[in-house]
Chimera marker file (.cmm) of the C-alpha trace (Angstrom):
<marker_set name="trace">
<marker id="1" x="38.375" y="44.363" z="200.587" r="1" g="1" b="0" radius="0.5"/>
<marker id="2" x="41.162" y="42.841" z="202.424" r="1" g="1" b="0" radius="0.5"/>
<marker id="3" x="43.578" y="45.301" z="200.024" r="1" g="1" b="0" radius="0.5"/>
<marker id="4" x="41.979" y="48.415" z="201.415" r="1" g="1" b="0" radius="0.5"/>
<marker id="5" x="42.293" y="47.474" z="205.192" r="1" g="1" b="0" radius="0.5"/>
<marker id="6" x="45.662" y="46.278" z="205.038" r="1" g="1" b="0" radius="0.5"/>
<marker id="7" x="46.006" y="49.962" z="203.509" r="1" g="1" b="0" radius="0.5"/>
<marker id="8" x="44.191" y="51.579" z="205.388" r="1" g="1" b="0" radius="0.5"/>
<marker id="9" x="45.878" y="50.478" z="208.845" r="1" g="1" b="0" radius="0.5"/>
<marker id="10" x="49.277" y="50.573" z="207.338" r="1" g="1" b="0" radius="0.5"/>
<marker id="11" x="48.933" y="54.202" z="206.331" r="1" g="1" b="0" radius="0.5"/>
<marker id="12" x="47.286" y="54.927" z="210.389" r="1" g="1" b="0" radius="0.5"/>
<marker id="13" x="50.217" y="54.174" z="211.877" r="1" g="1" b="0" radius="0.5"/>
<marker id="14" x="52.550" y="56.863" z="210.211" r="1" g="1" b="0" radius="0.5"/>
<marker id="15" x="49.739" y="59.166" z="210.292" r="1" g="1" b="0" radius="0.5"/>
<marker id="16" x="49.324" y="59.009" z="214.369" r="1" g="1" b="0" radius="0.5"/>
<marker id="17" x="53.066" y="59.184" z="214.953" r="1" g="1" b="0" radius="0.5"/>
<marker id="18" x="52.201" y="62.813" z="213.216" r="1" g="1" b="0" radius="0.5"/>
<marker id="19" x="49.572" y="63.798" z="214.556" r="1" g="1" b="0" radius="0.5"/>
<marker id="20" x="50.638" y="62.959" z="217.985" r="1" g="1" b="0" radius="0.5"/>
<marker id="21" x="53.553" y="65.351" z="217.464" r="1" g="1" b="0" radius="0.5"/>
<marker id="22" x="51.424" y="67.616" z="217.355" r="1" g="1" b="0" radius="0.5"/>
<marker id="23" x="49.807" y="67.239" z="220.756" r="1" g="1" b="0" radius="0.5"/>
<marker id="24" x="51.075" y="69.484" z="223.552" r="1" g="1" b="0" radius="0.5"/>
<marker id="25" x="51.775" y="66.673" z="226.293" r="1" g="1" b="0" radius="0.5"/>
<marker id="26" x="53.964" y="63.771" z="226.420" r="1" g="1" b="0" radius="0.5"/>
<marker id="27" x="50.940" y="61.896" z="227.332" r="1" g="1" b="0" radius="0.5"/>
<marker id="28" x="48.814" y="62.547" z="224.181" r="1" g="1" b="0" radius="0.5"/>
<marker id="29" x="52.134" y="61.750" z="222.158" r="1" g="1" b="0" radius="0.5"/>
<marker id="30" x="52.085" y="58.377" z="223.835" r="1" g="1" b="0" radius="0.5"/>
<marker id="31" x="48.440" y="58.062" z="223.489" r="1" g="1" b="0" radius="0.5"/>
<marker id="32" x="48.516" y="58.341" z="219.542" r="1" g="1" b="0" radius="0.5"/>
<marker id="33" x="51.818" y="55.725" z="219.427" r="1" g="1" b="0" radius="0.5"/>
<marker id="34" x="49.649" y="53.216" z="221.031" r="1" g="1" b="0" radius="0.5"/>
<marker id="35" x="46.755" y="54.177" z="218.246" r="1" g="1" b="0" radius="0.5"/>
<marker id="36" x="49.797" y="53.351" z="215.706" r="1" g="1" b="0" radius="0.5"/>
<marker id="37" x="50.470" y="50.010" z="217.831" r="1" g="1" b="0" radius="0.5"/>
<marker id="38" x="46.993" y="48.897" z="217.058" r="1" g="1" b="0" radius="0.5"/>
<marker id="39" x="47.106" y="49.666" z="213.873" r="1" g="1" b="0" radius="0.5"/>
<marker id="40" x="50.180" y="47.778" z="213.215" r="1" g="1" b="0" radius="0.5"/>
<marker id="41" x="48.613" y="45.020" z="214.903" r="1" g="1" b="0" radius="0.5"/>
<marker id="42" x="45.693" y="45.328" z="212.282" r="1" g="1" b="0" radius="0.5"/>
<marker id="43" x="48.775" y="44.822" z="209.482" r="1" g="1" b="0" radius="0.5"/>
<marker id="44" x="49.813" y="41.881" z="211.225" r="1" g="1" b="0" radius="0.5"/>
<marker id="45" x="46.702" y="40.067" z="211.237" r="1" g="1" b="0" radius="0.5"/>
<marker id="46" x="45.757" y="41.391" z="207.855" r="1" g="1" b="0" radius="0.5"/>
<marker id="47" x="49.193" y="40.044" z="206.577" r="1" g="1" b="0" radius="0.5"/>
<marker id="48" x="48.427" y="36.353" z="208.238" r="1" g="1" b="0" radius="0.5"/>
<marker id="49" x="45.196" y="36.276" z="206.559" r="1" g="1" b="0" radius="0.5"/>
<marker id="50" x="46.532" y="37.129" z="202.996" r="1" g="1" b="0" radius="0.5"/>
<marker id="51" x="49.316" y="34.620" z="203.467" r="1" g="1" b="0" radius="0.5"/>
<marker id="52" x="46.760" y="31.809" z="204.563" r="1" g="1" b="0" radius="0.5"/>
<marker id="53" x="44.176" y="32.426" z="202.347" r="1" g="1" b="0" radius="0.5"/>
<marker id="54" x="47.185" y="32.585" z="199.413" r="1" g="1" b="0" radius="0.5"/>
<marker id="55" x="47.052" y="35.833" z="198.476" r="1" g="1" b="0" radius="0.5"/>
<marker id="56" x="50.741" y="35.961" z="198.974" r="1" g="1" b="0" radius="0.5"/>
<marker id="57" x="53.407" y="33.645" z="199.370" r="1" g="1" b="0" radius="0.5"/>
<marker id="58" x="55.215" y="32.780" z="203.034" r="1" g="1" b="0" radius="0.5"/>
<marker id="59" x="58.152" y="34.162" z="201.387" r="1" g="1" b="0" radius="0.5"/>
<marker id="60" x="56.974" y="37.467" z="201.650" r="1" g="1" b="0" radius="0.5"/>
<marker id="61" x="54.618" y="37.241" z="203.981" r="1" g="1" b="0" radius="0.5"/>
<marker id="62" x="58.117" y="36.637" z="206.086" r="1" g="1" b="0" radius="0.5"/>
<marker id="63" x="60.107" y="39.872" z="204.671" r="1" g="1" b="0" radius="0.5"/>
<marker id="64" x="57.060" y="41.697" z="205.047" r="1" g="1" b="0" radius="0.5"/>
<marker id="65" x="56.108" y="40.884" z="208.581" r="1" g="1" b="0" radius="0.5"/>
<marker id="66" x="59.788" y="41.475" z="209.509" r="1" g="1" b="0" radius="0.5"/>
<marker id="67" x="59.472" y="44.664" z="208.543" r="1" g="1" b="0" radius="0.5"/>
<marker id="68" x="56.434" y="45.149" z="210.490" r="1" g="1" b="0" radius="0.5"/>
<marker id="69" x="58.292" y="43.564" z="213.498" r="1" g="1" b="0" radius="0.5"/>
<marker id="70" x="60.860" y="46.003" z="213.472" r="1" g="1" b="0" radius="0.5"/>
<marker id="71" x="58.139" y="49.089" z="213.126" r="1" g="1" b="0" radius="0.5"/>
<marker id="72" x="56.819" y="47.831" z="216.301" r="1" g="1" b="0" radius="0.5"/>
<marker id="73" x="60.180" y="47.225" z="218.043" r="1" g="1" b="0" radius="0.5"/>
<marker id="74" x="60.730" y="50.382" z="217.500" r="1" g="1" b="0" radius="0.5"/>
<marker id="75" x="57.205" y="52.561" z="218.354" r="1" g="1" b="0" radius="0.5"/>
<marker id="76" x="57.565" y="50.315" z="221.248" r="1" g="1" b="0" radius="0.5"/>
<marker id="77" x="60.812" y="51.996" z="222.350" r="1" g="1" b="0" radius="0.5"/>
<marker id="78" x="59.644" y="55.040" z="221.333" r="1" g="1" b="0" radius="0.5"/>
<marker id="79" x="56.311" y="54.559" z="223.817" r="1" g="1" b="0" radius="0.5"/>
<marker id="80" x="58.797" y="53.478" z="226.509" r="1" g="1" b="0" radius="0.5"/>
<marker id="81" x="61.124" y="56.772" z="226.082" r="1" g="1" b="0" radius="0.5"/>
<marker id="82" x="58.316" y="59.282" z="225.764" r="1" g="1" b="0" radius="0.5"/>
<marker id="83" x="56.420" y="57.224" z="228.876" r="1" g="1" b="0" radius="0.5"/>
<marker id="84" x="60.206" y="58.108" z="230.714" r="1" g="1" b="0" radius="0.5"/>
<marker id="85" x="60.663" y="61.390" z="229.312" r="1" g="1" b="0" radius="0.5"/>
<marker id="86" x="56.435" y="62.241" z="230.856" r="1" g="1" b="0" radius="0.5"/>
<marker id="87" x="57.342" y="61.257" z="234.613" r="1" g="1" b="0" radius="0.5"/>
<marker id="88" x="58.309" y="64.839" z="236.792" r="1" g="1" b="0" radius="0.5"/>
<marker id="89" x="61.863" y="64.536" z="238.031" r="1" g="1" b="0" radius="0.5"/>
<link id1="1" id2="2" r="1" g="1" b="0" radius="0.2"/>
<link id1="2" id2="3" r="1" g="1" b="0" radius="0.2"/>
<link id1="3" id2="4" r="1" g="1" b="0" radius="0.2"/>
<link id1="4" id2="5" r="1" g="1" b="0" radius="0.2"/>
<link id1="5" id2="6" r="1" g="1" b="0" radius="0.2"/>
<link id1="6" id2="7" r="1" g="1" b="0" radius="0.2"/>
<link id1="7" id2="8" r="1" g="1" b="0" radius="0.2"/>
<link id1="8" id2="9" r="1" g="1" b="0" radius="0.2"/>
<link id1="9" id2="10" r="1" g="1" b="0" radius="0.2"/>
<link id1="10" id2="11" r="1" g="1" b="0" radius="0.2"/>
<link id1="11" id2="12" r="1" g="1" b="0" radius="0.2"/>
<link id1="12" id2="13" r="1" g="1" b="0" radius="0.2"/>
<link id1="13" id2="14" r="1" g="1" b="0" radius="0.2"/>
<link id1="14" id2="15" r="1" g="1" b="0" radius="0.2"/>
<link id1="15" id2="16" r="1" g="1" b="0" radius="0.2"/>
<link id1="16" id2="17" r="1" g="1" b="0" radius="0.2"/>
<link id1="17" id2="18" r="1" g="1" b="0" radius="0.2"/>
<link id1="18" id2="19" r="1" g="1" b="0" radius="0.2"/>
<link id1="19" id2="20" r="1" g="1" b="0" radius="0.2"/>
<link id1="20" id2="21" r="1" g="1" b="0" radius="0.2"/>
<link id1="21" id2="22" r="1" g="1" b="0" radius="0.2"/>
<link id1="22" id2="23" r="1" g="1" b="0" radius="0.2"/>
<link id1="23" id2="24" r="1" g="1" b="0" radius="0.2"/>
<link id1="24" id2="25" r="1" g="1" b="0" radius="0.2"/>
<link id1="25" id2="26" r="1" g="1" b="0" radius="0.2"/>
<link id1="26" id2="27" r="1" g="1" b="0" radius="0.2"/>
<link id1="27" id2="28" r="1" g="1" b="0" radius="0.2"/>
<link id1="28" id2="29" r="1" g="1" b="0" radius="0.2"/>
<link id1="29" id2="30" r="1" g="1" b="0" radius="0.2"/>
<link id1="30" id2="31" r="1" g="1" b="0" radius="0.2"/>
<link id1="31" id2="32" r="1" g="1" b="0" radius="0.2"/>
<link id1="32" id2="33" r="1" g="1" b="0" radius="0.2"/>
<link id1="33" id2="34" r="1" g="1" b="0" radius="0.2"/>
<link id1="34" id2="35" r="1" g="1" b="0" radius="0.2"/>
<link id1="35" id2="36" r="1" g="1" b="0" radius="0.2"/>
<link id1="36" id2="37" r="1" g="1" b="0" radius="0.2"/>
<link id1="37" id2="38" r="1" g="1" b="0" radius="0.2"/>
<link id1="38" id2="39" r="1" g="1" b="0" radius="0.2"/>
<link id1="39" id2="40" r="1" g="1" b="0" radius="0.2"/>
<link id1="40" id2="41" r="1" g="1" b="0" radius="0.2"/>
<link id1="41" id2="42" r="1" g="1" b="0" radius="0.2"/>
<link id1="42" id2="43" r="1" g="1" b="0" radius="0.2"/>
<link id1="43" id2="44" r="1" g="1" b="0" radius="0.2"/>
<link id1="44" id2="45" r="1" g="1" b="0" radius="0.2"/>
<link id1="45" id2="46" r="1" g="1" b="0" radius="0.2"/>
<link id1="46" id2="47" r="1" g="1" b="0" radius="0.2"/>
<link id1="47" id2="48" r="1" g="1" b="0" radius="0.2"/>
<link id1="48" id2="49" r="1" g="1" b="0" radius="0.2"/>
<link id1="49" id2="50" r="1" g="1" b="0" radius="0.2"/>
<link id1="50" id2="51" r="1" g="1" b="0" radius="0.2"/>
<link id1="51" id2="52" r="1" g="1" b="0" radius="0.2"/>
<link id1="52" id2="53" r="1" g="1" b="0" radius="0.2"/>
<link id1="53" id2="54" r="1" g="1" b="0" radius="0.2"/>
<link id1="54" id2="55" r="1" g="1" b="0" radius="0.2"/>
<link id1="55" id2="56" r="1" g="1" b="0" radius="0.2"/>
<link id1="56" id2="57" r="1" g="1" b="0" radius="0.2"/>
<link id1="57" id2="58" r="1" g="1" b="0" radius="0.2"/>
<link id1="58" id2="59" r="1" g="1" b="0" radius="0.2"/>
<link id1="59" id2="60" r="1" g="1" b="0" radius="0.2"/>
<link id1="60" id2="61" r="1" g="1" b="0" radius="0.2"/>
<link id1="61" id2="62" r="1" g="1" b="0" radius="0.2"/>
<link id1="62" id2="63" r="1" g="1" b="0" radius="0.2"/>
<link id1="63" id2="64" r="1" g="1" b="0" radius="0.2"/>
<link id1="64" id2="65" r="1" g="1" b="0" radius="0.2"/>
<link id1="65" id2="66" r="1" g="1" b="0" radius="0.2"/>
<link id1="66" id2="67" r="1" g="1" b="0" radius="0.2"/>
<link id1="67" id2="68" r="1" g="1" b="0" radius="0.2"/>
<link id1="68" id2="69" r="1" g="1" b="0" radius="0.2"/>
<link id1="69" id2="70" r="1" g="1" b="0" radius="0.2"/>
<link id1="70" id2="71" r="1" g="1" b="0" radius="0.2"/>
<link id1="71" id2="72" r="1" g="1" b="0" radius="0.2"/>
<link id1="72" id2="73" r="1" g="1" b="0" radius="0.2"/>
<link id1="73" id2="74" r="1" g="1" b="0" radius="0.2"/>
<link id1="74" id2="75" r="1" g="1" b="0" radius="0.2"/>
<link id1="75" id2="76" r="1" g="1" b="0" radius="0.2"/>
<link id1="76" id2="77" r="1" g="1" b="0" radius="0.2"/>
<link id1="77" id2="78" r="1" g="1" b="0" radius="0.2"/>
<link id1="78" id2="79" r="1" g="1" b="0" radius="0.2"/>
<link id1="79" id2="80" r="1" g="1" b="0" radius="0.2"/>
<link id1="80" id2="81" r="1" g="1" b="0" radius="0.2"/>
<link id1="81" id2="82" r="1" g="1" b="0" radius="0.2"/>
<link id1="82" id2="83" r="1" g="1" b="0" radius="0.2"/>
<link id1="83" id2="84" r="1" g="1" b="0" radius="0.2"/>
<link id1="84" id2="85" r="1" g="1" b="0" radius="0.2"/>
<link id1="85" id2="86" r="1" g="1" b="0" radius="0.2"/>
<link id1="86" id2="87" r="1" g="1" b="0" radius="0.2"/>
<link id1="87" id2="88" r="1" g="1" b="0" radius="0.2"/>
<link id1="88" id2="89" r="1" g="1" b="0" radius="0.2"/>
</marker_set>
């Protein structure tokens, strides 16, 4: 079970970045990259849970949450520049 949501969310977040390109406002766009925060946030805990209850090692738990950080580092930025781009001038 825990295989299928750690799936699951991991494939939601590339699949709202895309669908919120579709949108026609900056504000849905930012809408669905906060979807694809949450879902990354799902990985996260999904990926603490397999590490403590051993279904993978700390060694990758740690190259695979670093990868994770970085995905949210960066929809994070992303959120912040769409946010920016949104505002009238």
């Amino acid at each position: 079970g825990l295989t299928s949501q750690l799936r699951r969310a991991a494939v939601s977040i590339p699949a709202n970045i895309a669908e919120g390109t579709l949108r026609s406002s900056d504000a849905d766009f930012a809408r669905f990259l906060h979807i694809a925060l949450g879902s990354a946030g799902e990985v996260d805990y999904y990926l603490l849970l397999a590490r403590d209850l051993k279904f993978i090692d700390p060694d990758t738990h740690s190259i695979l949450d670093a990868s994770l950080q970085e995905v949210k580092r960066m929809l994070s930025a992303l959120v912040t520049r769409v946010k920016h781009d949104a505002k009238p001038a």
